[in-house]
C-alpha positions in Angstrom: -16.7 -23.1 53.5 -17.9 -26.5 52.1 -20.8 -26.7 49.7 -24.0 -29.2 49.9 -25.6 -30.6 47.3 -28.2 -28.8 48.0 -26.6 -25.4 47.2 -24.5 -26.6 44.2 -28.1 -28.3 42.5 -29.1 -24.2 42.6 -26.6 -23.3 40.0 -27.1 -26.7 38.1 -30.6 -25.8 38.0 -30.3 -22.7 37.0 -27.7 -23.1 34.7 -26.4 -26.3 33.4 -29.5 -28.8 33.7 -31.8 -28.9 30.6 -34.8 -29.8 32.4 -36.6 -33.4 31.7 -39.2 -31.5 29.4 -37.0 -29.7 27.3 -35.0 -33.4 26.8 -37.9 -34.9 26.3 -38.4 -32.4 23.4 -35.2 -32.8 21.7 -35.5 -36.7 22.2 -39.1 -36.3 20.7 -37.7 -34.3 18.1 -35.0 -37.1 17.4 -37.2 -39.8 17.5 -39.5 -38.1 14.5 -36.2 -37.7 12.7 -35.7 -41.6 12.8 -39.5 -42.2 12.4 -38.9 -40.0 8.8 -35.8 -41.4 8.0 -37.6 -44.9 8.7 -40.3 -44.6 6.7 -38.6 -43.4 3.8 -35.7 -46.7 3.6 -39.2 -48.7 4.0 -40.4 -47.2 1.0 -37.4 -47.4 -1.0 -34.8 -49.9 -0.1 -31.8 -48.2 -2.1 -30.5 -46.7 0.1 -28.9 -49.4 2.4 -30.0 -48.4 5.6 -31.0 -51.1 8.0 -31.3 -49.1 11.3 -30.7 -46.3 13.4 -29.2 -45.9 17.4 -29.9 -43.1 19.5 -26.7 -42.0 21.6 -24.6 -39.6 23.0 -25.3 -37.3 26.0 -28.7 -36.5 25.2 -29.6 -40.2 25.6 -27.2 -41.1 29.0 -28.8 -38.2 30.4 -25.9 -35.7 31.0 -26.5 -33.2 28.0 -26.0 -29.4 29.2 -28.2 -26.7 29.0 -27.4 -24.4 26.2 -24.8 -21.5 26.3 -23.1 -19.5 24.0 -21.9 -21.2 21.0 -22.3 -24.9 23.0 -25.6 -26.1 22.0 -27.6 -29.3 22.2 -26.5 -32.0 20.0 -28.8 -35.9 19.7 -26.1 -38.7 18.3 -28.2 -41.0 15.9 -26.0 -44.1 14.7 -27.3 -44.9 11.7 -26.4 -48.6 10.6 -25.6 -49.4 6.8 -26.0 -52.3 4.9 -22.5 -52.5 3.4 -19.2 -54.7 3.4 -17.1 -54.4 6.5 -14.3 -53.3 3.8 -16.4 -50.4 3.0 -15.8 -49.2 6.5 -12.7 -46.7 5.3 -14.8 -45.1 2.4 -16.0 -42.5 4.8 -17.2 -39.9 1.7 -19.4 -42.9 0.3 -20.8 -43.6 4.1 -21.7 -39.6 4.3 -23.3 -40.0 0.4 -25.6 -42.5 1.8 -27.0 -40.5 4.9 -26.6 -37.1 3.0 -29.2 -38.3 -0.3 -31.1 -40.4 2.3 -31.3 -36.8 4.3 -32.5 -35.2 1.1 -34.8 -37.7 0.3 -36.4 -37.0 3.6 -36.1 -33.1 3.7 -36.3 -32.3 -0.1 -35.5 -28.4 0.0 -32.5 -28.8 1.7 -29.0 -28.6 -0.2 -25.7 -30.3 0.5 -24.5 -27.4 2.2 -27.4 -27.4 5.0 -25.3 -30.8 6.1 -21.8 -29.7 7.9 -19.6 -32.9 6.9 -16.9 -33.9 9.8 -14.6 -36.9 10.0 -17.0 -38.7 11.7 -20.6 -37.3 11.4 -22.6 -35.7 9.1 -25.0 -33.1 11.1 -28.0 -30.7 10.3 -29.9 -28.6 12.5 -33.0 -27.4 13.4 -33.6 -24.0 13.7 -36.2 -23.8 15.3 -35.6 -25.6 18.4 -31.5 -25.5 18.3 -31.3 -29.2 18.3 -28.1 -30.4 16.0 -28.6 -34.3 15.2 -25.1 -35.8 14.3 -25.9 -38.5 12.2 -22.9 -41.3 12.7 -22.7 -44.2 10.3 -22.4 -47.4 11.6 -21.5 -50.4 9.3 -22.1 -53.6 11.6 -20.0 -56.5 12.3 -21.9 -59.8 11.2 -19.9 -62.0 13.7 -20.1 -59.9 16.5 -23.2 -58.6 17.3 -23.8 -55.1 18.5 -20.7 -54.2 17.7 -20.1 -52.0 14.4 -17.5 -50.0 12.5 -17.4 -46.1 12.4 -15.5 -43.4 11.3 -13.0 -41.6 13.4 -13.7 -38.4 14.9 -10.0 -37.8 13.5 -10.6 -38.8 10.0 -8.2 -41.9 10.7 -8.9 -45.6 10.8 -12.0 -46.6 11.7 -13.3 -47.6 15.2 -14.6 -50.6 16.6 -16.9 -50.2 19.5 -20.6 -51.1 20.7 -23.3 -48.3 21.0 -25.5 -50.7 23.3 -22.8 -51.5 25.1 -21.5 -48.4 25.6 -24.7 -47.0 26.9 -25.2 -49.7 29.4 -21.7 -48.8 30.6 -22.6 -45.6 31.8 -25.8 -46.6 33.0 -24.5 -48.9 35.4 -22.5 -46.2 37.0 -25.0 -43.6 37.0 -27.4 -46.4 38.7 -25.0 -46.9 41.6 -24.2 -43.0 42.2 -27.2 -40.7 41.8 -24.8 -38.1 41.1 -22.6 -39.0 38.5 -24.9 -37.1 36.0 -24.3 -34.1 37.9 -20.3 -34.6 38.2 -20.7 -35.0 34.2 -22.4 -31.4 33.6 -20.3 -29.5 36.2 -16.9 -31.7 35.0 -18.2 -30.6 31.0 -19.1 -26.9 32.3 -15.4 -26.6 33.3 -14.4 -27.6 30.3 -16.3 -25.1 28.4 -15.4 -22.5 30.4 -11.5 -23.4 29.8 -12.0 -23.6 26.6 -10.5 -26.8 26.4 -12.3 -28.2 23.3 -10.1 -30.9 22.9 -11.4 -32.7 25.8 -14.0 -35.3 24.8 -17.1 -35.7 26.9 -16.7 -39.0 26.8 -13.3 -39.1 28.2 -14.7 -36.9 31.1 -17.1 -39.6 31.7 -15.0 -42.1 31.3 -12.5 -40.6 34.0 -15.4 -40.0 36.2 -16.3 -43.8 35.8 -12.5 -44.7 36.8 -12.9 -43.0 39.7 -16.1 -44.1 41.1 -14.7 -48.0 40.3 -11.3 -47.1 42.3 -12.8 -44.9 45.0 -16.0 -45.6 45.5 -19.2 -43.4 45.0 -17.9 -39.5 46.1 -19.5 -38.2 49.6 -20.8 -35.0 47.4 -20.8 -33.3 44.7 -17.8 -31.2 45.7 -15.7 -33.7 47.2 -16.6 -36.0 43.8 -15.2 -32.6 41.7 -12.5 -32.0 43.8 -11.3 -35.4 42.9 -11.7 -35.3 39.4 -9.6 -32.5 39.4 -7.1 -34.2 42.0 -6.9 -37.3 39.7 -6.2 -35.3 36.5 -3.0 -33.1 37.6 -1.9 -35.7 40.2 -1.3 -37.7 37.9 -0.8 -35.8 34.7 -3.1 -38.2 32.6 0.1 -40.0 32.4 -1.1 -43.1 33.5 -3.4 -45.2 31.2 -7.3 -45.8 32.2 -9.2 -49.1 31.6 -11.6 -50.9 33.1 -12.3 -54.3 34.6 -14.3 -55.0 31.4 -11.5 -54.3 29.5 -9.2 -57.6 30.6 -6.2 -57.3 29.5 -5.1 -54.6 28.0 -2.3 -53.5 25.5 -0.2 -50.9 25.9 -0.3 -47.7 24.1 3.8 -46.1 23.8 3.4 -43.4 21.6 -0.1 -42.1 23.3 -0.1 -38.9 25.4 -3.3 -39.7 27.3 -4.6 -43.1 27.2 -7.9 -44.0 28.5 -9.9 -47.1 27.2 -12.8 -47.9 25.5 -14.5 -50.1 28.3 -16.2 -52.1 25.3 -13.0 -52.3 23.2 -9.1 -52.8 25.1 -8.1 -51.8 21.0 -9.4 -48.5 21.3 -8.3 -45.3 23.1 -10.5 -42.7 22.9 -8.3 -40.1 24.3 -6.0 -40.3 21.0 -6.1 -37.6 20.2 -4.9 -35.4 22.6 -1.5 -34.1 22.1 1.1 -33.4 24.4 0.5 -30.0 24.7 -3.4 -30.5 25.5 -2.6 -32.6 28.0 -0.7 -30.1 29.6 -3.0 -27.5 29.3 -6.0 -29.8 30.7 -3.8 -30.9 33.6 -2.9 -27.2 34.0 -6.1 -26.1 34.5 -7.2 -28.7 36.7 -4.6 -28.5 38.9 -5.6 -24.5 39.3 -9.2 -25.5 40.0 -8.3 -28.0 42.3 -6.4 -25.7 44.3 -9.1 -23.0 44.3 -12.0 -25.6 44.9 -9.3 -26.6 48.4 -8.9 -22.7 49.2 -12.8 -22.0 49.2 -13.2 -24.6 51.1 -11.3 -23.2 54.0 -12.8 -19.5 53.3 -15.4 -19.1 56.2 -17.3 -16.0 54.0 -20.1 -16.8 51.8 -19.0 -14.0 49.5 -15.1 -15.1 49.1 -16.2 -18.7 48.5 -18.6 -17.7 45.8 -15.6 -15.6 44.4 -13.5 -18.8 44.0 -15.6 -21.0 42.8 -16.8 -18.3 40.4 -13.0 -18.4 39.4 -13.3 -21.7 37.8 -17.2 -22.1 37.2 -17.9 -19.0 35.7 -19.6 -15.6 36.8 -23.3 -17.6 36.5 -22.0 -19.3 39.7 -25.2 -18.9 42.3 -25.8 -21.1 45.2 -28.7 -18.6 46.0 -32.3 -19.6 44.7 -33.9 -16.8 44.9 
């Protein structure tokens, strides 16, 4: 049997939707961050901080509820006042947030800050909110765009937080459930275990989709797809988008899939051959077992399969 919206919304309810009050929390919680952080480069001017973005899925509205050792992370850009040849000193652009962090939280050490190749992050304890603080050095002849580190500790990345955002947006706007294709696509991924696949790429293949076949007829025909597109064609074939123009070609990149506000920039790069495999793997599996529940015409053995690829959690029952 087929599932509706309807029944598929229980389990995202139950188990993968934050709830607008508890974002609202954590983006409350961010926005006092940047309200501290504020006041204290307003006070003293050293540090060379002009501004701060909020990002990531918290802001686009497709952050999952938390679960196990996947918690809730708030992307804050934060934009330095430096030379655009700074941009590959990565220690000195974590020096800058870290004492500006310090300054701001003075009985914290260095080693409440976990340093990775692109952020520098602390968390709350309280609430469970981790803020990934990303520095940003703008680009004075293109505005809105900036340089930051890679999440692979290689060169660093052009790309446009604003732009990015409004990206998504304007997908989410014309399909009111490409937020919901996000959590369950991300859920999936969690539940495979296969870390190497960005949220972002997920989003951005989700995008592709919706701009080459239109806005899905539900939720489970719009994840049966995804899963369709990803081991049909073996993430072998590049992604980019009409914003893009024309684009270059990337030879020596397993998976290629496209910036939409920079053709330079692949943000699948760092996949290898054998996570591609092992992503393509898995969704050709679930794309099989989402087509065989489909055809079951028992409640219980269509719950069994999708519980096969969604987890155990998997209700469609509200009880």
């Amino acid at each position: 049997m087929t599932l509706t919206d309807s029944q598929i919304d229980v389990f995202v309810g139950k188990a993968l939707h934050l709830g607008k009050d508890k974002r609202q929390e954590f983006i409350g919680q961010a926005d006092r961050l940047i309200e501290g952080l504020r006041a204290k480069i307003n006070e003293d001017g050293s540090f060379g901080v002009t501004g701060f973005l909020k990002t990531g899925s918290l802001m686009k509205g497709t952050v999952l509820k938390p679960r196990g050792e996947h918690g809730v992370d708030a992307d804050i850009a934060v934009l330095l006042d430096l030379s655009e040849s700074d941009r590959k000193d990565v220690e000195r652009l974590h020096e800058i947030i870290r004492k500006l962090l310090i300054a701001v939280y003075p009985t914290k050490s260095e080693q409440d800050f976990v340093v990775q190749p692109r952020t520098l992050g602390i968390s709350f304890i309280a609430s469970g909110l981790d803020v990934d603080l990303v520095p940003v050095i703008p680009i004075s002849t293109e505005p809105g765009y900036g340089w930051q580190p890679s999440s692979e500790g290689g060169a660093p990345v052009k790309t446009s937080i604003e732009k990015q955002l409004a990206f998504i947006k304007e997908r989410r706007d014309a399909d009111s459930r490409f937020r919901t294709l996000v959590r369950l696509a991300k859920h999936w991924r969690n539940t495979c275990e296969l870390d190497e696949f960005r949220s972002f790429t997920i989003e951005l293949i989700l995008c592709h989709l919706q701009d080459t076949q239109g806005v899905a007829t539900s939720l489970e025909d719009g994840l049966r797809r995804f899963f369709r597109y990803i081991y049909q064609s073996g993430l072998k074939k590049p992604i980019s988008f009409s914003e893009n123009g024309t684009v270059p070609s990337y030879p020596t990149s397993p998976v290629v899939v496209l910036d939409p506000v920079n053709k330079n920039s692949n943000v699948a790069m760092r996949l290898t051959v054998a996570e591609r495999e092992e992503i393509v793997a898995a969704a050709k599996t679930a794309w099989e077992t989402l087509e065989a529940a489909s055809w079951k015409g028992n409640k219980g053995e269509t719950l069994d399969l999708w519980r096969e690829i969604m987890g155990r959690p998997f209700t469609i029952d509200p009880e």
